[in-house]
N, C-alpha and C positions, 0 to 999 in steps of 0.2 A: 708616841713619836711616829711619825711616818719615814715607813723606810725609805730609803735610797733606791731609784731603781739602778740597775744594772746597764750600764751602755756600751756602747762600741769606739767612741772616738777616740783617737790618740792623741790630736792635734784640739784642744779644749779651748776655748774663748780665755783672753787675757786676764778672766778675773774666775774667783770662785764663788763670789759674794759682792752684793750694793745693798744700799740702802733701801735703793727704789730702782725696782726695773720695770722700762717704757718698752712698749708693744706695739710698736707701728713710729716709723719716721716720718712720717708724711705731716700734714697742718697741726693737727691735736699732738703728735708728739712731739715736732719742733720747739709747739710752743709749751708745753710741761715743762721740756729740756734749757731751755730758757730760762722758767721763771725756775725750776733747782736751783741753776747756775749763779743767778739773779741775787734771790730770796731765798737759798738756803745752802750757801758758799760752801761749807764744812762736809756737807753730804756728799755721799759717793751716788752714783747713779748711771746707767747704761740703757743705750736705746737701740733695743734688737727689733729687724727688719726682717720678715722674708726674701723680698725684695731685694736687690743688689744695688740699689738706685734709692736716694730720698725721695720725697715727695707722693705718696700713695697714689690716688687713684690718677693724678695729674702726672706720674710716669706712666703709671697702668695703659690706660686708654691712649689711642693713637690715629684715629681716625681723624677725619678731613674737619680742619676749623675748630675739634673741643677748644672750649675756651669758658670762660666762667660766666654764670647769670647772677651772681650776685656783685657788686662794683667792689673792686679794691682797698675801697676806705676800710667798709668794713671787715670783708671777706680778708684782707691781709690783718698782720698781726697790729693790736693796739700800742704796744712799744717800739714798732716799726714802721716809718711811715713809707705809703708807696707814693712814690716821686713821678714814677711814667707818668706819661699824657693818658695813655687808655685806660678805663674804669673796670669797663670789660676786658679782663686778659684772654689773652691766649694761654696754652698749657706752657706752655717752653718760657715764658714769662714769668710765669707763677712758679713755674722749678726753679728757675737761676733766681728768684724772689728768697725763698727758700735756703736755697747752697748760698745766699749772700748770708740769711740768719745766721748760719749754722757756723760761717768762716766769722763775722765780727763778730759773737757769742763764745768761739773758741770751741765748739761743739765739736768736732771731730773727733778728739779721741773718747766721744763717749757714744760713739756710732760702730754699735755691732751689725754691718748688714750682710747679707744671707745667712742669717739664724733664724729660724721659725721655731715661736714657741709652740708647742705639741702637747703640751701637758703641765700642770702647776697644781702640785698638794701645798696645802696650809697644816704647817704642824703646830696643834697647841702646845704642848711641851717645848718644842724649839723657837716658837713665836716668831716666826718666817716660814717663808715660803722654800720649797725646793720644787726649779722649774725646771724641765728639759726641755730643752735646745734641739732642732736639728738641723745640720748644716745642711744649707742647699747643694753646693755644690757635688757633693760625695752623699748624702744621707743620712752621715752619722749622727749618733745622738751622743748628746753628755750634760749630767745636771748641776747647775748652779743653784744658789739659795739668793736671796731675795727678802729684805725687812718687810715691804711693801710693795705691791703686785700694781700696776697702772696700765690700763687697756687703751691705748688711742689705735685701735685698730679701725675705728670706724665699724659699718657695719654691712659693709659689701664683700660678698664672697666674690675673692679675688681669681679664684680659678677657674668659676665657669657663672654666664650671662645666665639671663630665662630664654628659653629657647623652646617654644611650645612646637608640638609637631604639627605641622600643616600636610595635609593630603595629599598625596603627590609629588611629594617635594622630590621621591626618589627619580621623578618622570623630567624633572629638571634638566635643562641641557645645560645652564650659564652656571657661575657661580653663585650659592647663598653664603653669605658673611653675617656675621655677628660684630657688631660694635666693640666689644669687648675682647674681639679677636681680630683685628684689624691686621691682612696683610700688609706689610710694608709697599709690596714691589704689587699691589692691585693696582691694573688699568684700568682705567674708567672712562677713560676720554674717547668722547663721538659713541658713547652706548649709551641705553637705555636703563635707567636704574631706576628703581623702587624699592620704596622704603618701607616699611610698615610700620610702623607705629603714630604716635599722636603726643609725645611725650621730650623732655627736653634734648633728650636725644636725637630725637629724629629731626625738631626745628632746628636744630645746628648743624647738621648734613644736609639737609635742604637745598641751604644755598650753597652751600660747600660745592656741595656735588656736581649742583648744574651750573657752575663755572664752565667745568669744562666736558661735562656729558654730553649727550644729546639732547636728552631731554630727561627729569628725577621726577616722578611722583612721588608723594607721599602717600601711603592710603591707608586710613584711620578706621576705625568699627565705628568711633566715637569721637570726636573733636573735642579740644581742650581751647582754655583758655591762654592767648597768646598777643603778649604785649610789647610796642618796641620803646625802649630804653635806648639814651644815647649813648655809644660803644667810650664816649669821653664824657667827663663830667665837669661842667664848666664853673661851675660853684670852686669845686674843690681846685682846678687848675688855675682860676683866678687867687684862691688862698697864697698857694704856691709862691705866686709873683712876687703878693707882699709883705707874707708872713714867714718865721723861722718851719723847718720844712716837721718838725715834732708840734708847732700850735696848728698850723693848717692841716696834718693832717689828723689831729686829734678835735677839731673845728668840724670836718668835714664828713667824719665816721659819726658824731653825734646827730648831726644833720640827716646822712642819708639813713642811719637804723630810724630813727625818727618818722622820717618818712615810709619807709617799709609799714612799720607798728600803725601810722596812720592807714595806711592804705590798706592793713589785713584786715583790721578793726573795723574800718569802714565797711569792707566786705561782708563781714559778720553781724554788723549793725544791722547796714543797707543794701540787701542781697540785690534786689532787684533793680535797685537806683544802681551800681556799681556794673551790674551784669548788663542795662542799657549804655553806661558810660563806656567802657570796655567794644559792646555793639561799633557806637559811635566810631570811636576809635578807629576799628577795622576797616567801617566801609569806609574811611578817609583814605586807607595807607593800600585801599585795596582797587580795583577797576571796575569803572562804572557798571552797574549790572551783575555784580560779580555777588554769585548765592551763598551770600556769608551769611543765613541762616542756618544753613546744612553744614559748612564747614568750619565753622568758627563760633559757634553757638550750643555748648555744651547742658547737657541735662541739668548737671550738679551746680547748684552755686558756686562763686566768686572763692574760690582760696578754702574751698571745700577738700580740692587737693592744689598741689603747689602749681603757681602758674607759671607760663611760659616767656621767659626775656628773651626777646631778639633782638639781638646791638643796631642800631638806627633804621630798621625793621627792616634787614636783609632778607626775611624771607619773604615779605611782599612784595617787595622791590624783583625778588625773582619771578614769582607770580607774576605780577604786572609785565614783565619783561617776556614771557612767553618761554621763558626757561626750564620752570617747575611747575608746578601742579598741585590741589590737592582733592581725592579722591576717599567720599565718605561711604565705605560699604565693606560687604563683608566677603569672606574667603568662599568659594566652594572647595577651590585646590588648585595644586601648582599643577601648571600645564607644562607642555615640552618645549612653550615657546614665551611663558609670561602666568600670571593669576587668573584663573577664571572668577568671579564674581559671581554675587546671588543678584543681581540685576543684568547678567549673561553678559555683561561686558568683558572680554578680553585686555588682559591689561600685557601689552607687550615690554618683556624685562632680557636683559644680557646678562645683569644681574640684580638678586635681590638680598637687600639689608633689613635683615629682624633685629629692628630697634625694637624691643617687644619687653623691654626691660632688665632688672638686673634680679639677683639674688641677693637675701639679707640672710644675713648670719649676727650670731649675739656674738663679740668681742674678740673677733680675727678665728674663731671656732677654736681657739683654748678649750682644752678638757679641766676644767676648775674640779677640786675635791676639797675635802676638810676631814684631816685625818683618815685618810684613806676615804672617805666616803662620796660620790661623786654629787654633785652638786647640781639638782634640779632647776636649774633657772625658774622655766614657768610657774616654779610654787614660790617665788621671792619676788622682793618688793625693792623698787629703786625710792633711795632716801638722796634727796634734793638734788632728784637727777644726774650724782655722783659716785655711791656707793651703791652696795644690792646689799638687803636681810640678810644674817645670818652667814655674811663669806669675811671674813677678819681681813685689816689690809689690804685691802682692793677697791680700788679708783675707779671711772672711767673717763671718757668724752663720748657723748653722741651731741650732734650740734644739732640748729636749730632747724625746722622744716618749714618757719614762714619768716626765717631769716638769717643774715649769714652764718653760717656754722663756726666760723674762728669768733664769734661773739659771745658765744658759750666756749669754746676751748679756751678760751682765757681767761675767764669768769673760775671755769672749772680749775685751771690752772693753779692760779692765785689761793685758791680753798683751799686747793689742796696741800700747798705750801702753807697755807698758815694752821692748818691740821695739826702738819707733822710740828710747827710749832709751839704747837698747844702740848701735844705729847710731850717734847724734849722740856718745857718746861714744869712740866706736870709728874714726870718720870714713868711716860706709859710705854710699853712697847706695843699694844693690839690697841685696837679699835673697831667694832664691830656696830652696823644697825641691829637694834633688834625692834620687831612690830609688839609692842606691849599689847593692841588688841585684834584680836582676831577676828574677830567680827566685822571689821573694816571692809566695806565694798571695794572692790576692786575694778581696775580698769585698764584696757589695754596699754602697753609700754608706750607705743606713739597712737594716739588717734585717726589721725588724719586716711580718709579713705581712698587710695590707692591699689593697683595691683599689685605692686610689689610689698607693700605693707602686708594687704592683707593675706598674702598668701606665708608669709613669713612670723608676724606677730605673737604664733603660740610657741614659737622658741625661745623669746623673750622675755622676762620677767615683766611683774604687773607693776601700774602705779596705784598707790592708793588714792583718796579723796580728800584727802586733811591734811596741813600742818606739814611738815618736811616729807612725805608721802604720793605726794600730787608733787606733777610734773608737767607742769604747765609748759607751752612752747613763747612764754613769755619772759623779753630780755627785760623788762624793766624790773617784772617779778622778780629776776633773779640776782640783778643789779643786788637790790635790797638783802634777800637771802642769803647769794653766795660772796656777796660783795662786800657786803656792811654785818651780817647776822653773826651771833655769836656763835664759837664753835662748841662750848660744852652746850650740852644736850640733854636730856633724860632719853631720849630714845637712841643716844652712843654708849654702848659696849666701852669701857675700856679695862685693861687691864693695865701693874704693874711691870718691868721691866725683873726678869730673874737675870740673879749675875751670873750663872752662871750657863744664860740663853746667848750670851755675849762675848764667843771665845774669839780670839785674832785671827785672822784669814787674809787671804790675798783679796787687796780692793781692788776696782779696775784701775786706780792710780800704781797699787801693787808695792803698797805698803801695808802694815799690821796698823788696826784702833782697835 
């Protein structure tokens, strides 16, 4: 049995024990909390946040214009349709999107927010979890238990961006900002700002910024691919009109994933027919003469790494407009008045923003163990992109990287309710992957090559190549898999239910079963 640690708090969370406890409020856990609610009425369940505020990274972040690149059909939840006119939201759209779930779901009292999980041993002899808790507000800790552990923390370390060091930066006179750290009370207006990066970050400050700057550069080592999308979606807004607001928008999400899957596919197919379409594209949305081989003309193929959406392609329109800029070169160092560059140009800044990307961490940086033993991620295996090898009762969400990410969190959702399903009527209390062979090749957790991937990936557990082991970034794959596929398995772990793993305790309803 794993002991209990020892804590400080006096003031302990309203329950002692759930069923299932959720790790992040934000998209993936809204929507887990939902389908319990849903699809598994009788269940106890709680949804602990760091955070003070629902919604993850779309509270997190605060800078000028975030808003979503994926549209709303799909990007919002499948049992909830989004009714607004714009496709692309803004953040403050997608929170009150959200706090709307959560009030008609009835979800509130099962929202513990500023509690950070910090730690979760799996006891085999007790067949749950004991998790510690620690309240944000004050520090203290205190440990609750847990039947089944669910991660929708996403996989952005929430405390600090990537912030590589540049030369000189101490020689700075203006301010440098991180995206991630967004003053509130920053002035911007009638300066000169620069951006650095080439990622969806920085194409959404772009125009943001020279609204009302002076003039925003952006300046890239490396140009990516950057496509404009209409910030409304007029398929789906015609639905609206004539249909109930649950078939249009369940009309509308099939359509646009559709289109995604054609368009990655295509890419993958027809690198180079898509990489001249794309071409195309740009110099349409761009000014005549304008060297979009240098700045919009990336090395890598088509959806090599994720591309860039710009809602009715606000950031050419700034270009064009003589507002913004984009600058392809590289750093020597921050000067006392702006960047010097490796082509000696002086790039003059008041301020600069290292959009330069984020930090991945594997499932909100939980310390996972298994009887006391700490648990090596990078030596385990994700089984149908839900569960990891060898950790008993443990879910997760990571969404998808060539398309919307609540397309999997609902997929994963749903599994996972009918999991617990399968258990209650089977009489198991565990469930465990295990890799029957070990010789199985192995492959990184997500493929796709990016920076912040690749610097992050060996803390993440592998996929394998075969059979529930691969981890395809494919929704239709998963349709079928997590959608339709049966849940007993030869490669699930399960064990028995002991009576006497099942003593009464305070639920978060704060009654005894």
């Amino acid at each position: 049995m794993a002991a209990k640690k020892k804590t400080s708090s006096t003031t302990p969370p309203s329950f002692d024990h759930v069923d299932v406890l959720v790790v992040g409020a934000g998209i993936a856990g809204i929507s887990m909390a939902h389908h319990l609610k849903t699809l598994q009425p009788g269940r106890t369940f709680a949804v602990v946040d760091a955070r003070q505020n629902i919604g993850g990274t779309w509270d997190l972040f605060k800078y000028p214009g975030i808003r979503s690149d994926a549209d709303l059909q799909t990007f919002g939840f499948g049992f909830k349709p989004w009714v607004r006119e714009n496709a692309l939201a803004d953040a403050h759209e997608i929170v009150a999107y959200l706090q709307e779930t959560i009030v008609e779901d009835g979800l509130e009292p099962h929202l513990r927010l500023g509690h950070k999980v910090v730690a979760a041993d799996f006891s085999t002899a007790d067949q749950r979890w004991v998790v510690t808790l620690e309240r944000s507000e004050d520090g203290a800790r205190f440990d609750v238990t847990a039947g089944m552990l669910f991660s929708a923390a996403g996989y952005y370390d929430y405390d600090q961006g990537y912030a590589p060091t540049f030369p000189g930066s101490e020689d700075f006179s203006g301010q440098i900002i991180h995206p991630q750290h967004w003053p509130e009370d920053l002035d911007y207006a009638g300066k000169n700002v620069v951006v650095i990066g080439s990622g969806a970050t920085a194409v959404t400050l772009l125009p943001s910024l020279a609204k009302v700057a002076q003039h925003t550069t952006m300046l890239q080592r490396s140009p990516s691919y950057v496509l404009p999308i209409p910030r409304k979606d007029p398929i789906a807004n015609t639905l609206h009109r004539f249909l109930s607001a649950k078939r249009a928008h369940a009309i509308a999400r099939a359509i646009n994933a559709r289109r995604l899957s054609i368009l990655f596919n295509a890419s993958q197919r027809f690198p180079r027919q898509m990489r001249r379409l794309v071409r195309r594209i740009n110099v349409a949305m761009l000014p005549d003469g304008y060297d979009v081989d240098t700045h919009f003309a990336p090395t890598y193929n088509p959806w090599d790494q994720r591309m860039c959406m710009v809602p009715d392609g606000d950031m050419f329109k700034a270009i064009s407009d003589g507002r913004a800029s984009v600058v392809t070169d590289k750093i020597v160092r921050f000067t006392n008045t702006g960047i010097l560059l490796e082509s000696g140009t002086e790039l003059p800044a008041d301020i600069i923003v290292t959009a330069t990307g984020l930090n991945m961490v594997p499932f909100g940086k939980m310390q996972l163990a298994v009887d006391g033993e700490p648990v090596d991620l990078p030596s385990r295996v994700v089984y149908k992109a839900a569960m990891v090898s060898g950790i008993p009762n443990f879910g997760y969400t990571v969404g998808y990287t060539n398309q919307a990410w609540t397309l999997k969190a609902d997929l994963v959702s749903a599994w996972f309710c009918r999991l617990l399903a399968h258990m209650d009527e089977q009489g198991y209390a565990t469930v465990t992957p295990v890799v029957a062979d070990p010789s199985m090749p192995l492959r990184r957790f997500v493929e796709m090559d990016n920076g912040y991937m690749n610097r992050a990936m060996h803390l993440f557990p592998k996929q394998g190549t075969t059979g529930p082991w691969a981890a395809p970034q494919d929704y239709k794959h998963d349709q079928a898999v997590l959608g339709k596929g049966p849940i007993d398995d030869p490669a699930l772990q399960f064990t028995p239910t002991k009576p006497e793993a099942a003593p009464a305790q305070k639920t978060l309803e704060g009654s005894s079963r």
